[in-house]
Structures are given as structure tokens and as C-alpha cells.
N, C-alpha and C positions, 0 to 999 in steps of 0.2 A: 538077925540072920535067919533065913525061915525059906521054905519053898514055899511062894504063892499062886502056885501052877503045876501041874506035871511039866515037868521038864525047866521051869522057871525058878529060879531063886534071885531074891532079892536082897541086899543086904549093904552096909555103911558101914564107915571107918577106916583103918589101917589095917586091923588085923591080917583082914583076908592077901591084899597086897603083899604083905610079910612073909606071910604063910602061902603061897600061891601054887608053888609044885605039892605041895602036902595035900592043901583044899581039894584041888581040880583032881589026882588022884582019889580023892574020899569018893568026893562027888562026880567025877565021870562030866565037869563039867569040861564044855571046850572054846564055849561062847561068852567074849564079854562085852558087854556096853557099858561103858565107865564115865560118868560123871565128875568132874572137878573143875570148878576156876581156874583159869590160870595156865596149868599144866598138868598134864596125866600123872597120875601116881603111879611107880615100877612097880611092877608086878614081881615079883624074887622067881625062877626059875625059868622051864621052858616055855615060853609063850604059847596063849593059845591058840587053836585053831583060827579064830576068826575072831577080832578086837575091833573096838568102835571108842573113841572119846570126844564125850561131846565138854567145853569148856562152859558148861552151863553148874550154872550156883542152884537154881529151881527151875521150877513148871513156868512161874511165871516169867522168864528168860524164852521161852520155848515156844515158836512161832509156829507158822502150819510145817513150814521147811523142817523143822527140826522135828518136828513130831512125826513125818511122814518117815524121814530118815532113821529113826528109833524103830517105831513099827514093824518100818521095812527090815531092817537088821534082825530085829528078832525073830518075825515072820521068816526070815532067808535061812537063817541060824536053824530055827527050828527045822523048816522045811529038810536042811542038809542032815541032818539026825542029831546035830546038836544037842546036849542042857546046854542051857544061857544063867549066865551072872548079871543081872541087873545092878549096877553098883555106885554109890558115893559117897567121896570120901568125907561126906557132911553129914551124913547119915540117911539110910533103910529110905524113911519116910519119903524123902527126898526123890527117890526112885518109881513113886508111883503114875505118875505122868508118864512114864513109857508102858506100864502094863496097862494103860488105860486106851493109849494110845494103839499100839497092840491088839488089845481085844476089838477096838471100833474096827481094824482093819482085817480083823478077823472074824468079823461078821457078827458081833453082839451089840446091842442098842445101848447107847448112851446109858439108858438107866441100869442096865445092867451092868453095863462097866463100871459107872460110877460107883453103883451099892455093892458090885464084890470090893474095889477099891477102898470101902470106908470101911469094911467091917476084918474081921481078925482075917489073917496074918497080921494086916494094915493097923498104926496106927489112927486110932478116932479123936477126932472128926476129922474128916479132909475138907482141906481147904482149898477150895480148887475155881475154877472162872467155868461155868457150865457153858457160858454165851462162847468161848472159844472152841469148847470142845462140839454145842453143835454145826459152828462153821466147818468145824474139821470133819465131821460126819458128814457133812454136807459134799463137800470135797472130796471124801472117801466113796459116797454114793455116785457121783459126776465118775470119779476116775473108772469106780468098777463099770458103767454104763458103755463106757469107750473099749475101743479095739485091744486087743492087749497087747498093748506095746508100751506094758511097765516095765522100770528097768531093774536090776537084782543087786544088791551093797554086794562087796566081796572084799574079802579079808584082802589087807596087805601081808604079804608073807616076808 
């Protein structure tokens, strides 16, 4: 469990889930994007501001759709004054495909994203598919090129 951003934390397992009204008060979080197969894992108290679950096991599950959707949430998340929770329940490492994802959509170069992604907070080495992520950069550059008529995740309340 670690902050791998201002405003970003990343982290794995049950705990946090458990402990979720205690967490989100420490940390002022309000944003989560939550990773699990299957089914979300309950969070124990007031839900937060703005929740996302994606039923993905890893990165390699994680197509252009799901990555733009990630991105996007967290970009949306942050943009509202959000911290975001990057989280699964497989573990930390697991979660780095969204800060990756994320940063390309936040205007940093694949290699950059990639090399903060492999070095501390992160898990080393990352194992990651570069050929997908520069389709997705590619996609990210087409999309910012067009009119803005991107559209904005919004929390279910």
C-alpha cells in the first residue's frame, strides 16, 4: 500500500476493504477503482464518492476499452478534487496498468510511463505488453486530435 502519485494510491488485498471508513478518513480518499474477478469486494462503511469495478484478474485482461475507462475515471476523479484508490484484491502490483494507463492519458510518453511504473513504489520488473500500450497511445493521440466531445465516467450514487 503506498502513494504512487499525488493524490494516487495504489494498493491490494482485503485489508483496505475491511477497514474502508477508517482508510478513506486517514487518507482523505474519495475515489475508487477496484479490481476483482468475479465480483467487487464490499467496502465496510460509507461508500465513496465515486467507485468503478472493473472484473478484471490483470493488465493482460485489459483491452483499449477498459483502459480508456480506467484512465478516464481516474483523470475524472482527480480532475473533481478527488485522492483515488487504485485497488485489487490480488494484489498492489496488479493495479499498475491503470496508473499507466492514466499517465499516457495525461499527457506523458509511453517511456515514461512505463519507467515510473517499473521502478519503486512499483513492484520490479513489470511485465507488461509495450505493443498494446503503443496502440493505446496511439488512440489517445487520434482522440486528443478530435473535437472534444469526450465523454466523463460518473460515480453511481
Amino acid at each position: 500500500m503506498t502513494w504512487v502519485e499525488d493524490r494516487i494510491y495504489a494498493a491490494g488485498g482485503e485489508h483496505i476493504p475491511r477497514t474502508w471508513a477508517e482508510f478513506a478518513h486517514q487518507t482523505g480518499i474519495a475515489a475508487v477503482l477496484h479490481l476483482r474477478p468475479g465480483a467487487p469486494t464490499s467496502f465496510q462503511g460509507p461508500p465513496p464518492e465515486a467507485y468503478l469495478w472493473l472484473g478484471l484478474e490483470d493488465e493482460t485482461e485489459a483491452g483499449p476499452a477498459e483502459r480508456w475507462l480506467a484512465a478516464a475515471f481516474v483523470r475524472d476523479s482527480l480532475g473533481a478534487g478527488h485522492k483515488v484508490l487504485i485497488h485489487s484484491s490480488l494484489g498492489r502490483h496488479r493495479t499498475r496498468w491503470i496508473f499507466v494507463a492514466w499517465a499516457i492519458v495525461d499527457g506523458r510518453s509511453i517511456q515514461a510511463a512505463l519507467r515510473q511504473a517499473a521502478a519503486r513504489p512499483w513492484l520490479s520488473p513489470y511485465p507488461t505488453q509495450p505493443e498494446a500500450w503503443e496502440a493505446f497511445a496511439r488512440e489517445v493521440r487520434r482522440a486528443s486530435r478530435r473535437p472534444a466531445k469526450q465523454g466523463r465516467t460518473h460515480a453511481l450514487q
